[in-house]
C-alpha positions in Angstrom: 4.4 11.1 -22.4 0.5 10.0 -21.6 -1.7 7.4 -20.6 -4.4 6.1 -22.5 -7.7 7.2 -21.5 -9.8 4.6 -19.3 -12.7 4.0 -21.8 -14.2 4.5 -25.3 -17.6 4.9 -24.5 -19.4 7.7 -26.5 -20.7 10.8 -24.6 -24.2 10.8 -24.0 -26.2 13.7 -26.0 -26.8 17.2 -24.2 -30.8 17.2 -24.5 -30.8 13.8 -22.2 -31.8 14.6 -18.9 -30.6 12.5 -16.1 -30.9 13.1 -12.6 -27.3 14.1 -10.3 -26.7 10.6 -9.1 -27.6 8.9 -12.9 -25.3 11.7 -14.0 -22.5 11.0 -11.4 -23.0 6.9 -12.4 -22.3 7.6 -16.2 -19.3 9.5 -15.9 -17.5 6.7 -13.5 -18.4 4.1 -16.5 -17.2 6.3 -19.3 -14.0 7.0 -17.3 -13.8 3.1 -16.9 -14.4 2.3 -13.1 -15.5 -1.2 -12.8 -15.4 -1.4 -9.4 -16.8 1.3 -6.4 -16.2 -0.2 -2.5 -19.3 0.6 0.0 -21.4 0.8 3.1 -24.7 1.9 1.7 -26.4 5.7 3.1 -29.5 6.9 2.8 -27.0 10.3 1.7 -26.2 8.7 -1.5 -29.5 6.9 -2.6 -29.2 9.2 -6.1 -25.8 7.3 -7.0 -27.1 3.9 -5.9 -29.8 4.4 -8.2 -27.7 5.7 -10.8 -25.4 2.9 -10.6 -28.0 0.3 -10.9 -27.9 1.3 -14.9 -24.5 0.3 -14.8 -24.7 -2.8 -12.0 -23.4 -5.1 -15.1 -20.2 -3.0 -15.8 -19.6 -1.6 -12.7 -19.0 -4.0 -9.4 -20.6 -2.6 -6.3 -19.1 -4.5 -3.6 -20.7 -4.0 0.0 -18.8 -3.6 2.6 -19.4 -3.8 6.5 -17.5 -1.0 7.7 -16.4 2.2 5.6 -12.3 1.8 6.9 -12.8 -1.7 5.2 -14.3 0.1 2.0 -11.5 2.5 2.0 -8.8 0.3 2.6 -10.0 -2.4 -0.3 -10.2 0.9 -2.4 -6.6 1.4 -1.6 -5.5 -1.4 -2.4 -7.3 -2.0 -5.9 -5.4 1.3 -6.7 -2.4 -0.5 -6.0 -3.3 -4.0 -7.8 -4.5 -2.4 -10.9 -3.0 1.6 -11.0 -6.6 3.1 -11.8 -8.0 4.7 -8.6 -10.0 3.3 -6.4 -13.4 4.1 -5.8 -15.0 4.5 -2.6 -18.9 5.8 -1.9 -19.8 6.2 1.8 -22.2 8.3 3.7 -22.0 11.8 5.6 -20.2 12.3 9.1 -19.8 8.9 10.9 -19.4 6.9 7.3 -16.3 9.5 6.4 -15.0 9.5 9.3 -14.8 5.8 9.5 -13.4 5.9 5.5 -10.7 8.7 6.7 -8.3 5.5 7.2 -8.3 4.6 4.3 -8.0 7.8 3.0 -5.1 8.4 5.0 -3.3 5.2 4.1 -4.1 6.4 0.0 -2.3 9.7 0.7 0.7 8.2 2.1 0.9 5.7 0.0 0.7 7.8 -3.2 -2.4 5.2 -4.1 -4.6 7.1 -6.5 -8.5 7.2 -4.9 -11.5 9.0 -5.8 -14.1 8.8 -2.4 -17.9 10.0 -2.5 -19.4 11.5 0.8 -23.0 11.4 1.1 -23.6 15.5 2.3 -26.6 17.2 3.9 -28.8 18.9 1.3 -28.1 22.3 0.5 -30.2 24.2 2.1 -29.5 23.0 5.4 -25.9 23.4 5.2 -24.2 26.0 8.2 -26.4 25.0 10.8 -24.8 21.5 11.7 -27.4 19.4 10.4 -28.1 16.0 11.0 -24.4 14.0 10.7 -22.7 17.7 9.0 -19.5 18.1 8.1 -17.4 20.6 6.2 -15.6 18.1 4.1 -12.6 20.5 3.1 -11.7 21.6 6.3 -11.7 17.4 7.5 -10.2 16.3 4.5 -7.9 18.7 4.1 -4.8 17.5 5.5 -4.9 14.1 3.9 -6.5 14.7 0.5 -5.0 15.9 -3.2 -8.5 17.7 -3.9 -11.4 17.9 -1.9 -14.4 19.5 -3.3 -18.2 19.9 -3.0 -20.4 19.4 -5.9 -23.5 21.7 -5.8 -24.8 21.9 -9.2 -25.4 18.6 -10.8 -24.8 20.2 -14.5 -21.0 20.0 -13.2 -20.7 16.8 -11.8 -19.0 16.0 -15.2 -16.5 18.6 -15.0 -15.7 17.6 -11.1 -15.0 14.0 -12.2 -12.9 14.7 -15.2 -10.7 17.1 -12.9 -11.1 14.3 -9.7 -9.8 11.3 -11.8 -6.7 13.5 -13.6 -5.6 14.9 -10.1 -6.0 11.5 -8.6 -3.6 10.0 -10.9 -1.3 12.7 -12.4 2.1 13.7 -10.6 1.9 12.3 -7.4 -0.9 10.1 -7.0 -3.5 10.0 -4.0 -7.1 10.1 -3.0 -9.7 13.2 -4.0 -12.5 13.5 -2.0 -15.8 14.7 -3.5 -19.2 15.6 -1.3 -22.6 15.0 -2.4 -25.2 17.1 -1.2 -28.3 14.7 -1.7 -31.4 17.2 -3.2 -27.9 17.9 -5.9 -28.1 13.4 -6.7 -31.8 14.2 -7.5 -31.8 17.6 -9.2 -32.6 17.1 -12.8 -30.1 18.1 -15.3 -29.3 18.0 -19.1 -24.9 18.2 -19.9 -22.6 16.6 -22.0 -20.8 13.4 -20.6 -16.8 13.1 -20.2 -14.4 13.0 -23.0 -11.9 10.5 -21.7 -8.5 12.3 -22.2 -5.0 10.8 -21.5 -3.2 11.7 -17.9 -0.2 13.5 -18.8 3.3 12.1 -17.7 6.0 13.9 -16.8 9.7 12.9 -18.3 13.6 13.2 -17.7 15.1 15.8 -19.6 18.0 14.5 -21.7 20.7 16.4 -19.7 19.7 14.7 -16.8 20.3 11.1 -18.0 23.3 12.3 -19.5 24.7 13.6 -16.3 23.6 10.5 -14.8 25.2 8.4 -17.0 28.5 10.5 -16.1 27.8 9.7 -11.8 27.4 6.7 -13.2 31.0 6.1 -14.6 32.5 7.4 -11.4 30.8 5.3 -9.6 32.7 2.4 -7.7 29.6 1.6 -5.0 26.2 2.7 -6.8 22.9 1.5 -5.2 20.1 1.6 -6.7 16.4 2.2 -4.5 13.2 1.6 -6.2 9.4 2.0 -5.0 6.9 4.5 -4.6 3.7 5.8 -7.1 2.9 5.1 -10.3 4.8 1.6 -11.0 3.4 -1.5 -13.2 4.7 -4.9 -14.2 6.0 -3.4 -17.4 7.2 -0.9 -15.1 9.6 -3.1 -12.7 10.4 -5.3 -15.2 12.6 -2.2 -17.0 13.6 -1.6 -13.4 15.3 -4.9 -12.8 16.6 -5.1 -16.6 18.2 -1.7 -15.9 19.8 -3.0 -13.1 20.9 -5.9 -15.4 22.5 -4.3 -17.8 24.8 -1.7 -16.3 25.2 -4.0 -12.9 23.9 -1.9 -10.3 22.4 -3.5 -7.3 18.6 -2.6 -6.1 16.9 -2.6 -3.0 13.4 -1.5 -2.3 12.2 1.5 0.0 9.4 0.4 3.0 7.1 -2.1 1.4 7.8 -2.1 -1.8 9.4 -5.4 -2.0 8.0 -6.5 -4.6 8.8 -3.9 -7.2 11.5 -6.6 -8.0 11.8 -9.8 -8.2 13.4 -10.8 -4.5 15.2 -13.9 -6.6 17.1 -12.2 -8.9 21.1 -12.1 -8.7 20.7 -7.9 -8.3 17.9 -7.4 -5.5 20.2 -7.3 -1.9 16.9 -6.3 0.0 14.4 -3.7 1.6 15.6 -0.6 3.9 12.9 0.3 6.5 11.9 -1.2 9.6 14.1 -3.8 11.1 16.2 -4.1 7.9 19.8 -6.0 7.2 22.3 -4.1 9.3 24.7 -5.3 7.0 22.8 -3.0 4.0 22.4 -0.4 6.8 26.1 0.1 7.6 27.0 0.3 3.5 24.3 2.9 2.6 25.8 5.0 5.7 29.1 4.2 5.1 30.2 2.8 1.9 27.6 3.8 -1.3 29.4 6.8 -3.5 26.2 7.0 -5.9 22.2 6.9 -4.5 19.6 6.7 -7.2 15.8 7.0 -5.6 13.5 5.9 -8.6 10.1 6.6 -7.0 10.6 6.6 -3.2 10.0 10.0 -1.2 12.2 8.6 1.2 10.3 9.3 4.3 10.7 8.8 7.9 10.1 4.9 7.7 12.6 3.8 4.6 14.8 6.0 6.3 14.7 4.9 9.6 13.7 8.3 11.0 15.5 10.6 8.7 18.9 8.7 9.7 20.1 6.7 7.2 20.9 10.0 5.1 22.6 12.8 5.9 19.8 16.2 6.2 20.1 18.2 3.9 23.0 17.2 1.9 23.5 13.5 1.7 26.8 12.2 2.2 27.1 10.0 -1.4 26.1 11.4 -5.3 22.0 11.5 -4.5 19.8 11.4 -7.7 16.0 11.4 -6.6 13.2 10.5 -9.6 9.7 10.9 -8.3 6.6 12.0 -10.3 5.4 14.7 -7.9 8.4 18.2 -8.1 7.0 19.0 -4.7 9.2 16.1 -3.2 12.2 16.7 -4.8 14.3 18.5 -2.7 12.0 18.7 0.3 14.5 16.7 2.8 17.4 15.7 1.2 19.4 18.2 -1.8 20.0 15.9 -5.0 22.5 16.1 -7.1 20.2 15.4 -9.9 16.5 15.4 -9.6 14.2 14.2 -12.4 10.3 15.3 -11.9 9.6 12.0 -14.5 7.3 8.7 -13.7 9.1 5.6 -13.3 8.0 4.4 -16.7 9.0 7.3 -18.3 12.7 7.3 -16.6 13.5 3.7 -17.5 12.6 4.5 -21.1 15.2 7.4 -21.1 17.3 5.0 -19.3 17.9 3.4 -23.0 20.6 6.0 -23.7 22.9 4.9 -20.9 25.5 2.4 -22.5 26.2 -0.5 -19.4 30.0 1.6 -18.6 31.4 -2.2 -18.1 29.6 -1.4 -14.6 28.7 -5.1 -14.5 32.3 -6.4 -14.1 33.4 -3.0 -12.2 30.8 -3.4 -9.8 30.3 -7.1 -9.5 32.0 -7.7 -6.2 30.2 -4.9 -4.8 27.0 -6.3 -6.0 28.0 -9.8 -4.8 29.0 -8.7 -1.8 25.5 -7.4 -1.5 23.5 -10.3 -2.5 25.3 -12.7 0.0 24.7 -10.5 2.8 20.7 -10.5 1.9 20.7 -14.3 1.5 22.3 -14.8 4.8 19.4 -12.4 6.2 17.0 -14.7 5.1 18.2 -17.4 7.2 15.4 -18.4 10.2 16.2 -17.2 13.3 15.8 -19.3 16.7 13.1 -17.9 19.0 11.5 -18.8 22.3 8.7 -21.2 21.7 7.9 -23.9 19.6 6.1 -22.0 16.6 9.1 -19.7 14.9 7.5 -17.1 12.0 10.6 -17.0 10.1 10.0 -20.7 9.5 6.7 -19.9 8.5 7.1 -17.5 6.3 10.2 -19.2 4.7 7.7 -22.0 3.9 5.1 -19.9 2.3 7.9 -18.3 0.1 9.2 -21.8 -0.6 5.5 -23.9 -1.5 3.3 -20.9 -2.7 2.9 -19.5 -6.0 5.2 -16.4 -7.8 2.6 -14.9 -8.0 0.9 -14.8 -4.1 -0.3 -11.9 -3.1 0.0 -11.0 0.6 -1.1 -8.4 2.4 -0.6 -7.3 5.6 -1.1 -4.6 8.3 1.0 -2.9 10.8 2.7 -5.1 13.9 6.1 -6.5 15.5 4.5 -9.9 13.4 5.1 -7.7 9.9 8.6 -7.7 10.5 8.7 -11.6 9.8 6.9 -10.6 6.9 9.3 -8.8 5.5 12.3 -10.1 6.6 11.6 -13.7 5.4 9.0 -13.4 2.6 10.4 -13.1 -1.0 8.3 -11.5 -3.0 8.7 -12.6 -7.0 6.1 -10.3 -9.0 4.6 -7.0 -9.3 2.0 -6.6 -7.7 2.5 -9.2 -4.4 2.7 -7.3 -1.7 0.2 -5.1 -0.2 1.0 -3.2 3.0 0.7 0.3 4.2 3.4 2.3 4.6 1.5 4.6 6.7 1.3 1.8 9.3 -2.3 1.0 9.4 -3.5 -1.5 11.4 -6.7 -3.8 10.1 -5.1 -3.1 6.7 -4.9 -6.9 6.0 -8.0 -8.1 5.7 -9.9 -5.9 3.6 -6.6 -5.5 1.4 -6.6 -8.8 1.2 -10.3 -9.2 -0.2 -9.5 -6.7 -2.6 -7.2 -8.7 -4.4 -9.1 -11.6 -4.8 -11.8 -9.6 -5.9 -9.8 -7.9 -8.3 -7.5 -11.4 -9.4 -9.3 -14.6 -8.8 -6.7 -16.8 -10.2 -4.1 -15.8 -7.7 -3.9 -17.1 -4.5 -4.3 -14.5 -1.7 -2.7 -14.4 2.1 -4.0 -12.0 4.9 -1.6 -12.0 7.7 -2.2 -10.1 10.6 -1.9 -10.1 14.3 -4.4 -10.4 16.8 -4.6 -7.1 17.6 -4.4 -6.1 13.9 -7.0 -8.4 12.9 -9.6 -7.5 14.8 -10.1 -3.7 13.5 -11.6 -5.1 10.7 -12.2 -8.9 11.0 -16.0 -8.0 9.9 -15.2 -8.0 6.5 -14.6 -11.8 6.6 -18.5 -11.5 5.9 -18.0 -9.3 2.6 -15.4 -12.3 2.2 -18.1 -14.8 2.3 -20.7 -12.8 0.4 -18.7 -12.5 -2.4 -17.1 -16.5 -2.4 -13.3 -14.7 -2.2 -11.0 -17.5 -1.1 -8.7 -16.0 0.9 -6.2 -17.6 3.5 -6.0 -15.8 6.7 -3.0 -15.9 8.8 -3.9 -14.4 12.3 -0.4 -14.3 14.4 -1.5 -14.4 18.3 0.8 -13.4 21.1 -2.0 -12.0 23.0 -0.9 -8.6 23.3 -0.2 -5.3 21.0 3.6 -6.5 20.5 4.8 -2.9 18.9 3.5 -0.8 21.8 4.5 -3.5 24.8 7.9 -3.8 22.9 8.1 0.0 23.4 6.9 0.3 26.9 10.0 -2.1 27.8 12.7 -0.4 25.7 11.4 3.1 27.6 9.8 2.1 30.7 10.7 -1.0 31.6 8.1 -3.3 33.8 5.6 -0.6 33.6 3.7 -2.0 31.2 -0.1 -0.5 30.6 -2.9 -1.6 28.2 -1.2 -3.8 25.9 -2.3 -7.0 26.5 -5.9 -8.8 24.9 -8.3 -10.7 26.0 -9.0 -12.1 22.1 -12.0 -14.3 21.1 -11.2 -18.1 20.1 -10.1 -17.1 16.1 -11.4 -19.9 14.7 -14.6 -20.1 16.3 -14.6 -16.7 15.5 -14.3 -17.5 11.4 -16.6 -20.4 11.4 -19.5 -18.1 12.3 -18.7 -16.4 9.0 -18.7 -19.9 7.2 -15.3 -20.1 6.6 -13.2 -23.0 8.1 -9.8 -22.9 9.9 -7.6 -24.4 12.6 -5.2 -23.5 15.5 -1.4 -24.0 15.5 0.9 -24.4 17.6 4.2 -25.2 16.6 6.2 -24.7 13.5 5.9 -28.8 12.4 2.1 -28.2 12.1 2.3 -25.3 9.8 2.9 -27.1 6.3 0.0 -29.5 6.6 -2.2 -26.6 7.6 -1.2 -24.5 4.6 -1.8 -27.4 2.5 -5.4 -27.8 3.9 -6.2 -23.3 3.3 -5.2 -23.8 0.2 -7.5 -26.4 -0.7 -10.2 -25.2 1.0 -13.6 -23.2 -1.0 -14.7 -20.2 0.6 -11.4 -19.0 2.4 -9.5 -20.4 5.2 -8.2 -19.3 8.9 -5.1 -20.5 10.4 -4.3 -18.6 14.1 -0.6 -19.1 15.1 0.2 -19.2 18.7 3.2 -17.8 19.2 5.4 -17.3 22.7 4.8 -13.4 23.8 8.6 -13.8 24.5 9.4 -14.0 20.7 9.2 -10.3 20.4 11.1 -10.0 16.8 13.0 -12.4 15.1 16.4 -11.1 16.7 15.3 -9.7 20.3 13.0 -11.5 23.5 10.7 -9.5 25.0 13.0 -9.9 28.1 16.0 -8.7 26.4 13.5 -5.2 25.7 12.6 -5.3 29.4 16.7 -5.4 30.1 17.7 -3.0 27.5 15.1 0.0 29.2 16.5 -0.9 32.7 20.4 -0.5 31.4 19.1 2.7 29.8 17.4 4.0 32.9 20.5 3.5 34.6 22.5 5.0 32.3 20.3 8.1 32.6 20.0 7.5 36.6 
């Protein structure tokens, strides 16, 4: 099965002759890029001037640090499934881009990121801000590669694009030496050509539709790489038609809709115990549609049994490399999502949604009773909040968040309703938020947009509230203040208890903070304040800042930051 290729723009003629970074320009606009993230370099000057040709097709949107370029990269990879293009400069600009880079290859987001380089013939002698790319790169990149002769920048961007995208996806990293953007050159543009797509083979769906039958507690997990609306809505009528319940792998929530009758919640960080103890204990049949099932869904390779799990374990991913790499399937199907639902047609529903339906039921009401707010020390509670932004906010919201004790509200109490509303890294970035969040409403103006972070998360990258501004994005910032880095203090207690060492902030005054970017806000303090204040964001031109003060004391929604303190000095004495 293939995709259909990005663009249908004709191939400029041979005898042109364009210089390396005019070259470079063309072949991102015949491939059908309509959007390349930045922080400008005097390394890259070709491609600027190569892209000012195209500055009506082809969005370049400034940014004010590079790990706010490559995160908002990231996450238009996500929003739209094309990869994400990201231009910064040699040695300090990809360094600063490497977390963004990083978060792409975890998250199987498909990325294409151009590194200004020294010129060529001062490479070897650690020139001004040099760096051998593939040896930096190496560890979290698909591809990286150096392009020397500007008669083969075509031929490095047709092979960049297809290994960003095919099997599984991730970020390619491409150097630019700078006397190669000005070299003068005469080739033949890009043919656009479909990314191949890899399939279940019909014995495999037929001997999944046997596990299937003898099946009396199936679950079904969906999430990782290559998904689209299309995509999850064949997920969830799947589930519909033979029965099967779903839940989705670490952040991935939103690969189905968190409303429907089949959907009984996420497994990762602080998930339902009650889902915990059945996929230990009680599922007979595990179907992975996507997932790699890594340390985090897994809750550090402990939910399933190493290497052979315990149930019937079918794993579908895109990239063969995974299957098989931790946990021994029964069945393994190297197939994209897309194309496994479509073989999916030839499974009859087996009666599987009367066999299974108390099973399933069983299921749903233990994930609605998750959902209900928990009581925590001081007067503004997060699960209230977030309950409220489920209940008054669009189907469509977007939100995007970073890494924090204050994401575990997130996804605990947020429903998400459609593909593609949730953006979060699963490597567990922090500053991921913000620029995430800009991303979005760059890429979907009609959809409302909520960054939440928490003070410590927001700060990495709270400078790109002035690409916010520059480019009108009306996002709604959520900044969740406890004065303190809540994961690592929560960890100092549970291990060394009352020995607590540089966790807590000194932070700025947030909203003074935003209005010296133009964009207006307000403090609360207590969960009655919240609604009015939502209302007032989302009203608001030009985006909108709202910092909740929360008690340092409401740790998570289920444990104090005293109980942590208590449960390290039982364990000490345990160990004493």
């Amino acid at each position: 099965m293939t995709n259909k290729p990005m663009s249908d723009k004709q191939p400029a003629q041979k005898s042109e002759l364009r210089h390396g970074g005019r070259i470079l320009a063309d072949q991102l606009a015949i491939l059908g890029a309509d959007t390349l993230f930045c922080v400008p370099g005097e390394s890259f000057l070709g491609l600027l001037d190569g892209l000012y040709e195209h500055r009506n097709a082809i969005r370049v949107v400034t940014c004010r640090h590079e790990a706010g370029a490559s995160n908002m990269a990231d996450a238009y990879a996500k929003m739209t499934g094309k990869p994400g293009i990201c231009a910064v400069t040699r040695g300090p600009g990809a360094t600063n881009a490497s977390n963004g880079i990083h978060t792409a290859f975890q998250d199987s987001s498909p990325m294409i990121v151009l590194v200004g380089q020294v010129g060529r013939g001062m490479m070897d002698r650690e020139a001004f801000q040099e760096i051998d790319y593939r040896r930096m790169f190496g560890e979290m990149a698909k591809w990286v590669a150096q392009i020397n002769d500007a008669s083969r920048i075509p031929e490095y961007l047709s092979r960049a694009w297809n290994v960003a995208l095919s099997g599984r996806p991730g970020p390619v990293v491409l150097a630019l030496p700078e006397d190669m953007l000005t070299d003068m050159a005469q080739v033949e543009d890009i043919r656009p050509k479909p990314v191949t797509e890899s399939a279940p083979t019909r014995a495999a769906i037929r001997d999944l539709e046997v596990l299937l039958a003898k099946a009396e507690r199936p679950l079904l997990v969906v999430g990782g790489p290559s998904w689209s609306p299309a995509c999850a809505d064949a997920a969830i009528a799947f589930a519909e038609r033979v029965g099967i319940p779903v839940a989705a792998s670490f952040r991935c929530q939103d690969y189905v809709d968190n409303a429907h009758p089949n959907y009984v919640g996420a497994i990762g960080i602080a998930p339902s115990p009650d889902l915990t103890r059945r996929i230990r204990s009680e599922v007979d049949l595990l179907i992975a549609v996507g997932p790699r099932f890594g340390e985090m869904t897994t809750q550090g390779y402990s939910l399933i049994d190493i290497p052979n799990p315990r149930m019937k374990f079918v794993h579908v991913h895109p990239g063969p490399e995974e299957l098989g790499q931790v946990y021994a399937p029964d069945i393994s199907m190297t197939a994209t999502p897309s194309a496994f639902w479509n073989a999916t047609d030839a499974i009859s529903d087996g009666n599987g949604r009367e066999r299974w339906s108390t099973w399933r039921n069983e299921k749903r009401r233990d994930y609605k009773a998750f959902l209900a707010p928990t009581n925590v020390p001081g007067d503004l509670n997060m699960s209230e909040v977030m309950r409220h932004v489920t209940e008054t906010m669009p189907k469509d919201t977007v939100v995007a968040n970073g890494a924090g004790n204050y994401s575990v509200w997130v996804h605990r109490f947020h429903q998400h309703r459609t593909y593609r509303s949730q953006l979060a890294p699963t490597s567990g970035s922090m500053g991921y938020g913000v620029p995430a969040a800009i991303a979005a409403k760059l890429i979907a103006p009609e959809r409302e947009v909520v960054s939440i972070s928490g003070d410590g998360c927001f700060l990495m990258t709270a400078q790109e509230l002035a690409t916010a501004k520059k480019y009108g994005t009306d996002v709604i910032y959520l900044v969740v203040n406890n004065g303190m880095y809540g994961t690592i203090r929560m960890h100092q207690e549970r291990n060394h208890p009352g020995r607590t060492l540089a966790t807590e902030l000194a932070n700025p005054d947030f909203v003074t903070y935003a209005q010296a970017f133009g964009i207006a806000g307000e403090r609360v303090v207590a969960t009655d304040q919240f609604p009015a204040a939502l209302k007032r964001a989302r009203a608001a031109k030009g985006g909108y800042l709202i910092e909740l003060v929360v008690d340092p004391e409401a740790l998570t929604p289920t444990q104090t930051l005293s109980a942590a303190r208590a449960q390290g000095e039982a364990r000490q004495l345990e160990l004493s």
